[in-house]
Structures are given as C-alpha cells and as structure tokens.
C-alpha positions in Angstrom: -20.1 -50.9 -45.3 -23.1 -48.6 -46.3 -26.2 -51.4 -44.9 -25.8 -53.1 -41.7 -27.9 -55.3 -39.8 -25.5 -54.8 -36.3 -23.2 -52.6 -34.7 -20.5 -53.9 -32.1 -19.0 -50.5 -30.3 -15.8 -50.9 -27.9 -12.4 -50.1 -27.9 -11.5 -53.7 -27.8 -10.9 -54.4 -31.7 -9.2 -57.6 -32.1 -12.3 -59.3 -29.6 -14.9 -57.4 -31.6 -13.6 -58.2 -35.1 -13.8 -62.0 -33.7 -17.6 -61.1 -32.3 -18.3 -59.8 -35.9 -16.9 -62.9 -37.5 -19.5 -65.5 -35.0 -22.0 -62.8 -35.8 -22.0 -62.7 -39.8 -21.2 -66.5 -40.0 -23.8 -67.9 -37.2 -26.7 -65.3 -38.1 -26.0 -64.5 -41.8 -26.0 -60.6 -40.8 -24.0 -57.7 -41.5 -21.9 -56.6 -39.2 -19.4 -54.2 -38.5 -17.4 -52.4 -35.7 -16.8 -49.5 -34.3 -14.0 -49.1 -32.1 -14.4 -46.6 -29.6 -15.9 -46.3 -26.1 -16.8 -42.5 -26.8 -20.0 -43.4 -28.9 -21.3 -40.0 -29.0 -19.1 -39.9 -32.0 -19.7 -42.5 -33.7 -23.7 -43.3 -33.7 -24.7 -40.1 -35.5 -25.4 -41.0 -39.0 -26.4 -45.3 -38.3 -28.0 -46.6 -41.0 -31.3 -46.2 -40.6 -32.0 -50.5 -41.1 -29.4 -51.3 -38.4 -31.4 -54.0 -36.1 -29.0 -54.1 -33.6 -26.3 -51.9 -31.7 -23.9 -54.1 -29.6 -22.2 -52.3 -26.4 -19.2 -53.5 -25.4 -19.2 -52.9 -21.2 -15.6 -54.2 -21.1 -13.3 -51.9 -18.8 -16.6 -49.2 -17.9 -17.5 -48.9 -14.4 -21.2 -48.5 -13.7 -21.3 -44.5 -13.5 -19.2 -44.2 -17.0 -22.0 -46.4 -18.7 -24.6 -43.9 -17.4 -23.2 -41.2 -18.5 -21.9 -42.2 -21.8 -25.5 -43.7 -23.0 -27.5 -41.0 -21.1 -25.7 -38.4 -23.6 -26.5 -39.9 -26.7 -29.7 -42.4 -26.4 -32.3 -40.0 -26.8 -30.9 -38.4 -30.5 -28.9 -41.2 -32.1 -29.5 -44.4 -30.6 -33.4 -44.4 -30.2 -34.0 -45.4 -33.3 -31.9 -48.8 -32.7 -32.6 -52.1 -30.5 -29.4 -51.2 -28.0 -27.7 -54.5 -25.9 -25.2 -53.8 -23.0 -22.3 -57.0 -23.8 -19.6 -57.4 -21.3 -21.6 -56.1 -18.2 -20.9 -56.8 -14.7 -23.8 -57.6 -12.6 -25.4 -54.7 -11.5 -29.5 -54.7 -10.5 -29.5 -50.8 -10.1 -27.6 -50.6 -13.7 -29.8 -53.1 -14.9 -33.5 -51.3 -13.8 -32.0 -47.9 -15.2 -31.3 -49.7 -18.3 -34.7 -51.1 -19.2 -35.9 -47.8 -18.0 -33.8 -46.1 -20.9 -35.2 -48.7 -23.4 -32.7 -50.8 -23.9 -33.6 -54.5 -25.1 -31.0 -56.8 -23.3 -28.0 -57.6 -21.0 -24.9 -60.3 -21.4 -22.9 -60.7 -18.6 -18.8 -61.3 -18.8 -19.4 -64.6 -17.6 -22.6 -65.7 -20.0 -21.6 -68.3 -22.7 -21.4 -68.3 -26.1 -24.7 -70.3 -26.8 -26.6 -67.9 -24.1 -25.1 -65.5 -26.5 -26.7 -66.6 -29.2 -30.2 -67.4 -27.7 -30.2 -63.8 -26.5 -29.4 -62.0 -29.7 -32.0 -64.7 -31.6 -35.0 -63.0 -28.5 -34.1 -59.5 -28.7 -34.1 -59.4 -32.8 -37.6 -61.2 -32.8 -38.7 -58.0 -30.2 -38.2 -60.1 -26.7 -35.9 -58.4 -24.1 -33.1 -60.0 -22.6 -32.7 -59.7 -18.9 -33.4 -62.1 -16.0 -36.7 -62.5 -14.8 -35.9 -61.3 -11.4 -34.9 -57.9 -12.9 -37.6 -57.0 -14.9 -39.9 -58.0 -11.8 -37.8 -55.3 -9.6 -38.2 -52.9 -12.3 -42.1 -53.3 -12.9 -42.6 -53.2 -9.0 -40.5 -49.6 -9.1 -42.6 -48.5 -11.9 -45.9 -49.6 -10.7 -44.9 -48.0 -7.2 -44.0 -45.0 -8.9 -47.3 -44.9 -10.6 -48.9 -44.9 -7.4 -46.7 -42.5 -6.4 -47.9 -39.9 -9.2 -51.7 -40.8 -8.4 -51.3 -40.1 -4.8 -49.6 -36.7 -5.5 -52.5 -36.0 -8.1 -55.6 -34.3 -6.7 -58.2 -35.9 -9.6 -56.5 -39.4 -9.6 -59.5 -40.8 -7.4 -62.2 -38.9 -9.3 -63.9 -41.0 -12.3 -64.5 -39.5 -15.9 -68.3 -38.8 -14.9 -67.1 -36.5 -11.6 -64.9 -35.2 -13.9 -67.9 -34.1 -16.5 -69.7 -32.8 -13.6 -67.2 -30.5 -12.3 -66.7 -29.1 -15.8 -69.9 -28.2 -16.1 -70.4 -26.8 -13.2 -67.0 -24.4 -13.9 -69.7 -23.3 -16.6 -72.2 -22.7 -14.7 -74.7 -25.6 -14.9 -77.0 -26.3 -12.2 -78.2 -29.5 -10.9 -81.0 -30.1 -13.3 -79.2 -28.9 -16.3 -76.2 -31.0 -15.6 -79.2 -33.9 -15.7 -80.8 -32.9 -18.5 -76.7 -32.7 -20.2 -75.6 -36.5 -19.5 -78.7 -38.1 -19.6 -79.3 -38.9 -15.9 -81.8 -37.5 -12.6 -81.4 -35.0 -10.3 -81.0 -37.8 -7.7 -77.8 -39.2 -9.4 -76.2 -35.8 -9.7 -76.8 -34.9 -6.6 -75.5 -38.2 -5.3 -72.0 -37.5 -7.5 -71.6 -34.6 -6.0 -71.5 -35.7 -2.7 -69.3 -38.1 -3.4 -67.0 -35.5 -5.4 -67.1 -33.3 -2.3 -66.0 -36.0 0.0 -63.4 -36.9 -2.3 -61.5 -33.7 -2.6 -62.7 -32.3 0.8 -64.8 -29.2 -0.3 -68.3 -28.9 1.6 -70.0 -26.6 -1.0 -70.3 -25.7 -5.1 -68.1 -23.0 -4.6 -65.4 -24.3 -3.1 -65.4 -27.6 -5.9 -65.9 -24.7 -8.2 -62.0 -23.3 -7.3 -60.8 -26.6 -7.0 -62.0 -27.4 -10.3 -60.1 -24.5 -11.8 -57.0 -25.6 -9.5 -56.8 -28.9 -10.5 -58.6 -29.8 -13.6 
C-alpha cells in the first residue's frame, strides 16, 4: 500500500488489523499497519500524504515511550499528525507530549465512539487531550517564559531603549540621537534615565559595556 491516509504502529497485530478495519470502513481512509514497537525502523520513508500516525501504547511503560519517540520525532515523524492510543494516564507523559508536538491522547479505557470523535478533531487540526492538561502545560510554558525573561538582561527594555543604546555603542550623543528618531533632547534624556535604572549603570559608559554585553 503505496498512499495512505493512517498509520497504526504496535506489536499487537491481530488488535491493529481490527483498528484498521473500524478505521477504513467508519472514515473511508487508508489504512495500514505496522507491527512493531521499535518505530525508528519503520517511519523512515512514510508517505509523504499520510494524515495520521497511530501509536499503540499497549505494554510501554512511561520512560520506554520517551525514549522511543524522543529518537525518531524530530527526522521521520515531524512531518505527520502523531496520536499516543492505548496510553495509561500519565499528566507528566501527557505535558511532555504536547510539548513534542503531538496532536492527541486515547486512554486504554476511552470508548470506541470517544475514539472516533477524537480522530474526526485531530484530522480537522484540533488536539486531543483534556482540558485540564493542556491548562498545566500552558501554565509550565508561560512560567517558563517568564523564566527566560527574568534570566534575560534586555527583557524589560522596550524597542526605543533598545535604539538608543545602539546608537550610543556608535557614538551618538544626546542631540544626535534626537535629531535620529525624531524626538527632543528632553525625551532622550528622560529614556536614558530610565535605561540606566533599569539595568543598574549610573553613567554612558557603563550602558555603553552593557550594551556590548547584552545586546
């Protein structure tokens, strides 16, 4: 089978030939499996069209799905809408998974029509986790945002500080920095106090180094 629309991977065949069967008959797609839990070795050369790659969780403990997906997501599977099947609940699983990009989660005990509903959401570009774990995972990444900003020197400084440190790194004085972005004296002056108050320098020189530190 040369085009397909989804790939089931697992070592569990005669379940996954009767997935592939619901699949072709219920969504009028082409499917086909492969049966393996290794899927390094069998992802490289996916058709190019395939919507969908199905991941059969069965039997994997949380650390094996890691690794296994970790090794091969970035070169062959990044190209393909990738849904964990067969999963036991796991929240820290879960947050690493949308971090990795992929679109959805069924549980061992989910049903057949929740199934269905959640293959019908990720195929039309919706993801497929519960709300309360893609609200633990945007908290993590907008506290690891902050995170970055803190640790970043010019995170507080706004693009017109910004301007005016590079032009005084070239040499600009107060009134030529004016006459450059169209404002007074006054107003320069008044950003650079600010600027030195915000990255803690108490001269031109000093904002000068930090300048060629940091920006």
């Amino acid at each position: 089978m040369n085009n397909l629309d989804i790939v089931i991977m697992g070592e569990f065949q005669f379940y996954n030939q009767l997935l592939q069967n619901f699949i072709e008959n219920r969504f009028k797609l082409r499917c086909d499996c492969k049966n393996t839990h290794c899927i390094s070795s069998q992802t490289e050369g996916l058709p190019p069209e395939t919507k969908l790659v199905l991941w059969d969780c069965l039997g994997s403990t949380p650390d094996e799905i890691r690794v296994n997906f970790g090794r091969c997501f970035s070169k062959e599977l990044e190209p393909h809408k990738v849904v964990f099947f067969n999963l036991q609940p796991s929240a820290d699983l879960e947050s690493e998974a949308l971090a990795q990009g992929v679109k959805g989660v069924f549980y061992l005990k989910d049903t057949l029509d929740k199934f269905e509903k959640g293959i019908q959401a990720v195929l039309s570009d919706e993801l497929w986790f519960s709300r309360e774990n893609i609200s633990k995972y945007l908290n993590k990444a907008q506290q690891l945002s902050r995170n970055q900003a803190n640790d970043n020197p010019a995170a507080s400084l706004t693009s017109r500080e910004k301007q005016i440190l590079s032009l005084i790194a070239t040499g600009s004085n107060n009134r030529k920095i004016a006459e450059n972005l169209c404002i007074s004296p006054h107003t320069v002056k008044t950003h650079l106090n600010n600027i030195f108050s915000k990255i803690k320098v108490s001269d031109r020189t000093q904002a000068l180094l930090w300048t060629f530190k940091y920006l």
